[in-house]
C-alpha positions in Angstrom: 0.0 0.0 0.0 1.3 3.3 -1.2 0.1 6.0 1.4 0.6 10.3 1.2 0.6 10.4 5.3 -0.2 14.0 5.6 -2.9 15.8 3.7 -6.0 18.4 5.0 -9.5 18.6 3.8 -11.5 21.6 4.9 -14.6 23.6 4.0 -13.0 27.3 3.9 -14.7 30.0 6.5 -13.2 33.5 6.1 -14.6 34.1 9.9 -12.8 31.1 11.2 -9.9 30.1 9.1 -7.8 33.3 9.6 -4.4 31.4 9.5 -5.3 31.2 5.6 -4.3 34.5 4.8 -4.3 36.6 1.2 -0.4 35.7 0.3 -2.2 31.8 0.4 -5.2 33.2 -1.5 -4.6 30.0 -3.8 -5.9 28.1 -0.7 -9.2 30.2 0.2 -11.4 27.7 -1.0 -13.1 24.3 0.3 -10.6 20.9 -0.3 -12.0 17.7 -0.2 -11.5 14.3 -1.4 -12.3 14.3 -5.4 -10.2 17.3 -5.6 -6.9 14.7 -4.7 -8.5 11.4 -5.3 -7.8 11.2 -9.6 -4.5 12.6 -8.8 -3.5 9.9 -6.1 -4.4 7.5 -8.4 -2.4 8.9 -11.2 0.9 8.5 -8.8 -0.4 4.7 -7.7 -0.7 6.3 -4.1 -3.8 4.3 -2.5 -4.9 6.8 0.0 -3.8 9.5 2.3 -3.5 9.8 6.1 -5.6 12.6 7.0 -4.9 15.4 9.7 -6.5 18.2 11.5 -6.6 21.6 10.7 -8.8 23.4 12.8 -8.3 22.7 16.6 -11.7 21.2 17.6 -13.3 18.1 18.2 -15.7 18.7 15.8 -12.6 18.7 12.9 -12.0 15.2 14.2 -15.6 14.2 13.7 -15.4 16.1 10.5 -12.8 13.8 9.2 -14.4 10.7 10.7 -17.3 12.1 8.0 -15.3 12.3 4.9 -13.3 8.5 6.3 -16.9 7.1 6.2 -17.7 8.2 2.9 -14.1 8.3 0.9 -12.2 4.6 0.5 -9.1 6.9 -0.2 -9.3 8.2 3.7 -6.8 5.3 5.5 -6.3 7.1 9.0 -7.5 10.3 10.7 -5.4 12.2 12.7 -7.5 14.0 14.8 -7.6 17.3 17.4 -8.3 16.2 21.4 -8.2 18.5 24.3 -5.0 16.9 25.6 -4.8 18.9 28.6 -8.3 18.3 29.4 -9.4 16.7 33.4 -12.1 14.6 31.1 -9.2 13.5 28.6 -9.7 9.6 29.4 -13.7 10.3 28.3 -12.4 12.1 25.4 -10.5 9.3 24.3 -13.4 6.8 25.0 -15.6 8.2 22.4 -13.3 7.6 19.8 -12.7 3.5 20.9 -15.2 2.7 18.2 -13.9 4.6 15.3 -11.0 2.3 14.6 -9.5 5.3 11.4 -8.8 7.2 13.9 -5.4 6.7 14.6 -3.6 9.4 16.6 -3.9 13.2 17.8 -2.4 16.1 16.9 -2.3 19.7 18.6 -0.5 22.6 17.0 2.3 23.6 19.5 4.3 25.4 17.0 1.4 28.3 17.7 2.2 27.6 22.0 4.6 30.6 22.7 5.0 28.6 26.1 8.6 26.6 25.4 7.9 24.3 27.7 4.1 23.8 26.3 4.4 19.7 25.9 6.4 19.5 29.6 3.0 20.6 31.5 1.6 18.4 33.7 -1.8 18.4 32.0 -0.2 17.9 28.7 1.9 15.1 30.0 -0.8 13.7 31.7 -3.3 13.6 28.4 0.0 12.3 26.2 0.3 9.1 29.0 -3.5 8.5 28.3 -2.7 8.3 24.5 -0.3 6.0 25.2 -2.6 3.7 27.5 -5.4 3.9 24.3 -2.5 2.9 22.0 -3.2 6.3 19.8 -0.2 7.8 18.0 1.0 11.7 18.3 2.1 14.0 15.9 4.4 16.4 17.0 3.7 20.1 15.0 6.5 22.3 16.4 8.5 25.7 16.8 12.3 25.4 17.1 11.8 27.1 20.8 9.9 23.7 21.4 13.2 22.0 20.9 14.2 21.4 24.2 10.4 20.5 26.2 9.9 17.9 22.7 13.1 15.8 23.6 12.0 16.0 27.2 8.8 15.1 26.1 9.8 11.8 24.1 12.4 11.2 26.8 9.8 10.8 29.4 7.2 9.0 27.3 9.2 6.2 25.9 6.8 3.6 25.2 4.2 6.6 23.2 3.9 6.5 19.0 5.8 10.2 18.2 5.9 10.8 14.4 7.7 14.4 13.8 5.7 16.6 11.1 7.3 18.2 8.1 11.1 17.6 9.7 10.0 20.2 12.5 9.8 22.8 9.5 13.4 24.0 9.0 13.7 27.4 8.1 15.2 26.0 4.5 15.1 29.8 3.3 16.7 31.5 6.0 19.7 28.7 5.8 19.4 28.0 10.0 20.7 24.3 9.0 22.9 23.8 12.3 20.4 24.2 15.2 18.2 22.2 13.0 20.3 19.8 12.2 21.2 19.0 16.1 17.8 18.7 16.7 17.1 16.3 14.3 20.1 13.9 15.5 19.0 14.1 19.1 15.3 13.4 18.6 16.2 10.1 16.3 18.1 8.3 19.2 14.4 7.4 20.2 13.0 4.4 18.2 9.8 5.2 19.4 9.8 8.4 17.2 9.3 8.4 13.0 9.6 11.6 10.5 7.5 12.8 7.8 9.4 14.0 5.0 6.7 16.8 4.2 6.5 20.4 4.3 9.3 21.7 2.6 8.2 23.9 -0.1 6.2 25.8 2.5 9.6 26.6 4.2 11.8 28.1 1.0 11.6 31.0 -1.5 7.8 30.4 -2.3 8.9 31.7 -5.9 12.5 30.8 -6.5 13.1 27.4 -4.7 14.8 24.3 -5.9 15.4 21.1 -5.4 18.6 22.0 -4.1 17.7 23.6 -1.3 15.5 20.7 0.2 18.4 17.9 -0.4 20.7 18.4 3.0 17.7 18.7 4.9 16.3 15.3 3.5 19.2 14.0 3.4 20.0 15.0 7.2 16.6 13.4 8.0 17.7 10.1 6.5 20.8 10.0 7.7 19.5 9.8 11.4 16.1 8.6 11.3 17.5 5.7 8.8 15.2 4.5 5.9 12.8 2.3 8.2 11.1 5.1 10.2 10.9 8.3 7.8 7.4 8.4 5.3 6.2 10.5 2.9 4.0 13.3 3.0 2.7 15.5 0.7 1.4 18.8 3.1 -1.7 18.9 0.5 -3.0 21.3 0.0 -0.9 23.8 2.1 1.7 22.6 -0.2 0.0 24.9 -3.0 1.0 27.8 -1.7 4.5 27.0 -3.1 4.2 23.9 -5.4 1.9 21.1 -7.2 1.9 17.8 -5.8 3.5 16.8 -8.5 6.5 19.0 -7.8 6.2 18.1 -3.9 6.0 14.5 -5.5 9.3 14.9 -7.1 11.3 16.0 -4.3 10.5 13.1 -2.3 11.4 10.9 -5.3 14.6 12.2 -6.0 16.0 12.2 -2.4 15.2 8.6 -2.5 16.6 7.3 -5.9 18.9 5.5 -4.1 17.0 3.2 -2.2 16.6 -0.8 -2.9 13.0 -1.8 -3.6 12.2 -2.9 -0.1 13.5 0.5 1.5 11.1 2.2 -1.8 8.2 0.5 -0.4 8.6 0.9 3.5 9.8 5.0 2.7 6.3 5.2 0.4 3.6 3.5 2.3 4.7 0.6 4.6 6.4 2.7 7.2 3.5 4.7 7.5 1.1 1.4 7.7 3.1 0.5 10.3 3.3 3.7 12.5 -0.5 4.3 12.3 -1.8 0.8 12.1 -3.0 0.8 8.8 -5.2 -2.0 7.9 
Protein backbone atom coordinates (compact mmCIF):
# COMPACT_ATOMS: atom_id res chain seq x y z
CA UNK A 1 0.00 0.00 0.00
CA UNK A 2 1.32 3.31 -1.21
CA UNK A 3 0.10 5.98 1.39
CA UNK A 4 0.61 10.33 1.16
CA UNK A 5 0.64 10.36 5.31
CA UNK A 6 -0.15 13.98 5.58
CA UNK A 7 -2.88 15.76 3.73
CA UNK A 8 -6.03 18.43 5.00
CA UNK A 9 -9.52 18.64 3.84
CA UNK A 10 -11.48 21.55 4.85
CA UNK A 11 -14.64 23.64 4.03
CA UNK A 12 -12.96 27.26 3.91
CA UNK A 13 -14.74 30.00 6.51
CA UNK A 14 -13.17 33.54 6.13
CA UNK A 15 -14.55 34.09 9.93
CA UNK A 16 -12.76 31.14 11.18
CA UNK A 17 -9.93 30.13 9.09
CA UNK A 18 -7.84 33.32 9.65
CA UNK A 19 -4.41 31.36 9.50
CA UNK A 20 -5.30 31.21 5.57
CA UNK A 21 -4.28 34.47 4.77
CA UNK A 22 -4.25 36.59 1.22
CA UNK A 23 -0.42 35.72 0.30
CA UNK A 24 -2.19 31.82 0.42
CA UNK A 25 -5.16 33.17 -1.45
CA UNK A 26 -4.55 30.03 -3.78
CA UNK A 27 -5.87 28.08 -0.66
CA UNK A 28 -9.16 30.17 0.22
CA UNK A 29 -11.39 27.71 -1.04
CA UNK A 30 -13.12 24.29 0.32
CA UNK A 31 -10.62 20.93 -0.34
CA UNK A 32 -12.05 17.65 -0.24
CA UNK A 33 -11.55 14.29 -1.42
CA UNK A 34 -12.31 14.35 -5.35
CA UNK A 35 -10.16 17.28 -5.61
CA UNK A 36 -6.91 14.68 -4.68
CA UNK A 37 -8.54 11.43 -5.31
CA UNK A 38 -7.79 11.17 -9.62
CA UNK A 39 -4.50 12.62 -8.76
CA UNK A 40 -3.53 9.91 -6.11
CA UNK A 41 -4.42 7.55 -8.36
CA UNK A 42 -2.43 8.93 -11.22
CA UNK A 43 0.94 8.54 -8.75
CA UNK A 44 -0.39 4.68 -7.70
CA UNK A 45 -0.68 6.30 -4.10
CA UNK A 46 -3.77 4.29 -2.48
CA UNK A 47 -4.90 6.81 -0.01
CA UNK A 48 -3.79 9.51 2.35
CA UNK A 49 -3.47 9.82 6.12
CA UNK A 50 -5.58 12.58 7.00
CA UNK A 51 -4.89 15.41 9.71
CA UNK A 52 -6.52 18.15 11.49
CA UNK A 53 -6.59 21.63 10.67
CA UNK A 54 -8.78 23.36 12.82
CA UNK A 55 -8.31 22.70 16.56
CA UNK A 56 -11.71 21.19 17.58
CA UNK A 57 -13.30 18.05 18.19
CA UNK A 58 -15.75 18.69 15.82
CA UNK A 59 -12.60 18.74 12.94
CA UNK A 60 -12.03 15.21 14.15
CA UNK A 61 -15.56 14.18 13.69
CA UNK A 62 -15.43 16.07 10.46
CA UNK A 63 -12.78 13.84 9.20
CA UNK A 64 -14.38 10.73 10.74
CA UNK A 65 -17.32 12.09 8.01
CA UNK A 66 -15.35 12.27 4.93
CA UNK A 67 -13.31 8.52 6.31
CA UNK A 68 -16.94 7.06 6.18
CA UNK A 69 -17.68 8.19 2.88
CA UNK A 70 -14.12 8.34 0.91
CA UNK A 71 -12.18 4.55 0.48
CA UNK A 72 -9.05 6.91 -0.17
CA UNK A 73 -9.34 8.18 3.72
CA UNK A 74 -6.76 5.29 5.46
CA UNK A 75 -6.30 7.13 9.03
CA UNK A 76 -7.52 10.30 10.74
CA UNK A 77 -5.40 12.15 12.67
CA UNK A 78 -7.52 14.05 14.83
CA UNK A 79 -7.63 17.29 17.37
CA UNK A 80 -8.32 16.20 21.40
CA UNK A 81 -8.21 18.47 24.29
CA UNK A 82 -5.00 16.88 25.57
CA UNK A 83 -4.79 18.92 28.64
CA UNK A 84 -8.35 18.31 29.43
CA UNK A 85 -9.40 16.69 33.40
CA UNK A 86 -12.07 14.62 31.07
CA UNK A 87 -9.25 13.53 28.64
CA UNK A 88 -9.73 9.57 29.40
CA UNK A 89 -13.68 10.33 28.35
CA UNK A 90 -12.45 12.13 25.36
CA UNK A 91 -10.46 9.31 24.30
CA UNK A 92 -13.38 6.82 24.99
CA UNK A 93 -15.64 8.24 22.40
CA UNK A 94 -13.32 7.56 19.78
CA UNK A 95 -12.73 3.52 20.87
CA UNK A 96 -15.22 2.73 18.24
CA UNK A 97 -13.88 4.62 15.28
CA UNK A 98 -11.00 2.32 14.63
CA UNK A 99 -9.47 5.27 11.39
CA UNK A 100 -8.83 7.25 13.93
CA UNK A 101 -5.39 6.66 14.59
CA UNK A 102 -3.65 9.37 16.58
CA UNK A 103 -3.95 13.21 17.76
CA UNK A 104 -2.40 16.15 16.88
CA UNK A 105 -2.30 19.66 18.60
CA UNK A 106 -0.55 22.63 16.97
CA UNK A 107 2.29 23.55 19.49
CA UNK A 108 4.27 25.43 16.95
CA UNK A 109 1.42 28.33 17.67
CA UNK A 110 2.15 27.57 22.05
CA UNK A 111 4.61 30.56 22.70
CA UNK A 112 5.00 28.64 26.06
CA UNK A 113 8.65 26.56 25.42
CA UNK A 114 7.92 24.33 27.70
CA UNK A 115 4.09 23.75 26.33
CA UNK A 116 4.40 19.72 25.90
CA UNK A 117 6.41 19.54 29.59
CA UNK A 118 3.03 20.63 31.52
CA UNK A 119 1.60 18.38 33.74
CA UNK A 120 -1.84 18.45 32.04
CA UNK A 121 -0.17 17.90 28.73
CA UNK A 122 1.87 15.14 30.04
CA UNK A 123 -0.76 13.75 31.71
CA UNK A 124 -3.35 13.55 28.43
CA UNK A 125 0.03 12.26 26.25
CA UNK A 126 0.29 9.14 28.98
CA UNK A 127 -3.51 8.51 28.32
CA UNK A 128 -2.66 8.32 24.46
CA UNK A 129 -0.33 5.95 25.20
CA UNK A 130 -2.61 3.65 27.55
CA UNK A 131 -5.44 3.90 24.32
CA UNK A 132 -2.55 2.94 21.96
CA UNK A 133 -3.15 6.31 19.82
CA UNK A 134 -0.22 7.82 18.03
CA UNK A 135 0.99 11.75 18.27
CA UNK A 136 2.08 14.03 15.89
CA UNK A 137 4.38 16.36 16.95
CA UNK A 138 3.73 20.10 15.05
CA UNK A 139 6.47 22.29 16.38
CA UNK A 140 8.52 25.71 16.79
CA UNK A 141 12.34 25.45 17.10
CA UNK A 142 11.80 27.13 20.84
CA UNK A 143 9.90 23.68 21.42
CA UNK A 144 13.23 21.98 20.88
CA UNK A 145 14.17 21.43 24.18
CA UNK A 146 10.44 20.49 26.15
CA UNK A 147 9.86 17.90 22.67
CA UNK A 148 13.08 15.79 23.56
CA UNK A 149 12.02 15.99 27.25
CA UNK A 150 8.84 15.11 26.07
CA UNK A 151 9.79 11.80 24.11
CA UNK A 152 12.45 11.18 26.80
CA UNK A 153 9.77 10.83 29.35
CA UNK A 154 7.21 8.97 27.32
CA UNK A 155 9.19 6.17 25.88
CA UNK A 156 6.83 3.57 25.20
CA UNK A 157 4.16 6.64 23.15
CA UNK A 158 3.89 6.50 18.98
CA UNK A 159 5.77 10.16 18.15
CA UNK A 160 5.89 10.77 14.42
CA UNK A 161 7.70 14.43 13.76
CA UNK A 162 5.68 16.59 11.13
CA UNK A 163 7.30 18.20 8.10
CA UNK A 164 11.07 17.62 9.73
CA UNK A 165 10.05 20.17 12.48
CA UNK A 166 9.79 22.76 9.47
CA UNK A 167 13.36 24.01 9.04
CA UNK A 168 13.69 27.38 8.06
CA UNK A 169 15.20 26.05 4.54
CA UNK A 170 15.14 29.81 3.29
CA UNK A 171 16.73 31.55 6.01
CA UNK A 172 19.67 28.71 5.76
CA UNK A 173 19.37 27.96 9.99
CA UNK A 174 20.74 24.30 9.01
CA UNK A 175 22.92 23.82 12.29
CA UNK A 176 20.42 24.24 15.24
CA UNK A 177 18.18 22.15 12.97
CA UNK A 178 20.28 19.82 12.23
CA UNK A 179 21.25 19.04 16.09
CA UNK A 180 17.79 18.66 16.74
CA UNK A 181 17.12 16.29 14.29
CA UNK A 182 20.14 13.88 15.50
CA UNK A 183 19.02 14.07 19.11
CA UNK A 184 15.32 13.42 18.64
CA UNK A 185 16.16 10.12 16.33
CA UNK A 186 18.12 8.34 19.19
CA UNK A 187 14.36 7.40 20.20
CA UNK A 188 13.01 4.42 18.19
CA UNK A 189 9.83 5.21 19.36
CA UNK A 190 9.82 8.36 17.23
CA UNK A 191 9.30 8.37 13.04
CA UNK A 192 9.57 11.59 10.45
CA UNK A 193 7.54 12.83 7.76
CA UNK A 194 9.38 13.95 5.01
CA UNK A 195 6.73 16.80 4.23
CA UNK A 196 6.53 20.43 4.29
CA UNK A 197 9.29 21.70 2.64
CA UNK A 198 8.17 23.88 -0.14
CA UNK A 199 6.24 25.78 2.46
CA UNK A 200 9.64 26.59 4.21
CA UNK A 201 11.79 28.12 0.97
CA UNK A 202 11.62 31.02 -1.46
CA UNK A 203 7.80 30.44 -2.28
CA UNK A 204 8.86 31.66 -5.93
CA UNK A 205 12.48 30.76 -6.52
CA UNK A 206 13.09 27.39 -4.67
CA UNK A 207 14.76 24.31 -5.95
CA UNK A 208 15.40 21.07 -5.38
CA UNK A 209 18.57 22.01 -4.14
CA UNK A 210 17.73 23.62 -1.27
CA UNK A 211 15.51 20.74 0.24
CA UNK A 212 18.45 17.92 -0.40
CA UNK A 213 20.70 18.44 2.96
CA UNK A 214 17.67 18.71 4.90
CA UNK A 215 16.29 15.28 3.52
CA UNK A 216 19.23 14.02 3.40
CA UNK A 217 19.95 14.99 7.24
CA UNK A 218 16.65 13.42 8.04
CA UNK A 219 17.66 10.07 6.54
CA UNK A 220 20.79 9.99 7.68
CA UNK A 221 19.47 9.76 11.44
CA UNK A 222 16.15 8.59 11.32
CA UNK A 223 17.50 5.66 8.78
CA UNK A 224 15.24 4.48 5.93
CA UNK A 225 12.78 2.33 8.16
CA UNK A 226 11.09 5.12 10.22
CA UNK A 227 10.93 8.28 7.80
CA UNK A 228 7.36 8.41 5.32
CA UNK A 229 6.20 10.53 2.87
CA UNK A 230 4.01 13.32 3.04
CA UNK A 231 2.70 15.54 0.71
CA UNK A 232 1.44 18.78 3.10
CA UNK A 233 -1.72 18.92 0.49
CA UNK A 234 -3.05 21.28 -0.01
CA UNK A 235 -0.89 23.75 2.09
CA UNK A 236 1.67 22.62 -0.15
CA UNK A 237 0.01 24.92 -2.98
CA UNK A 238 0.96 27.81 -1.68
CA UNK A 239 4.50 27.02 -3.12
CA UNK A 240 4.18 23.90 -5.43
CA UNK A 241 1.90 21.14 -7.17
CA UNK A 242 1.85 17.83 -5.78
CA UNK A 243 3.51 16.75 -8.55
CA UNK A 244 6.53 18.96 -7.75
CA UNK A 245 6.18 18.05 -3.86
CA UNK A 246 6.04 14.55 -5.48
CA UNK A 247 9.25 14.87 -7.11
CA UNK A 248 11.26 16.00 -4.25
CA UNK A 249 10.48 13.08 -2.32
CA UNK A 250 11.37 10.85 -5.29
CA UNK A 251 14.65 12.24 -5.97
CA UNK A 252 15.98 12.23 -2.40
CA UNK A 253 15.16 8.55 -2.48
CA UNK A 254 16.61 7.31 -5.92
CA UNK A 255 18.85 5.47 -4.08
CA UNK A 256 16.96 3.21 -2.19
CA UNK A 257 16.60 -0.80 -2.94
CA UNK A 258 12.96 -1.83 -3.63
CA UNK A 259 12.19 -2.88 -0.15
CA UNK A 260 13.50 0.49 1.54
CA UNK A 261 11.10 2.25 -1.79
CA UNK A 262 8.15 0.47 -0.38
CA UNK A 263 8.61 0.87 3.46
CA UNK A 264 9.81 4.99 2.72
CA UNK A 265 6.31 5.25 0.39
CA UNK A 266 3.65 3.49 2.26
CA UNK A 267 4.74 0.57 4.64
CA UNK A 268 6.37 2.71 7.25
CA UNK A 269 3.52 4.71 7.46
CA UNK A 270 1.13 1.44 7.70
CA UNK A 271 3.13 0.50 10.26
CA UNK A 272 3.26 3.65 12.55
CA UNK A 273 -0.46 4.35 12.31
CA UNK A 274 -1.84 0.81 12.06
CA UNK A 275 -2.95 0.83 8.83
CA UNK A 276 -5.18 -2.02 7.94
Amino acid sequence: MRIDAHQYFWLFDPLTDTWITEEMKVIQRNFLPNDISKTLKDHRLDGAVLVQAHQSLRETDFLIELADAYKMVKAVIGWIDLGAEDIEEQLLKFSGVPVVKGFQHNVEAEMDVDFLMQDSIQRGIRALTQHHYTYDLLIHPRHYTSTLQCVASNPDQAFMLDHMAKPAIEAGDFDAWASFIESLSVFPNVYCKISGLVTQVDGENWTFNDCVPYVKHVISCFGKHRVCFGSDWPKSLVAATYEEVLSIAERCVEGFGEVEQADFWGRNAVRFYGIT
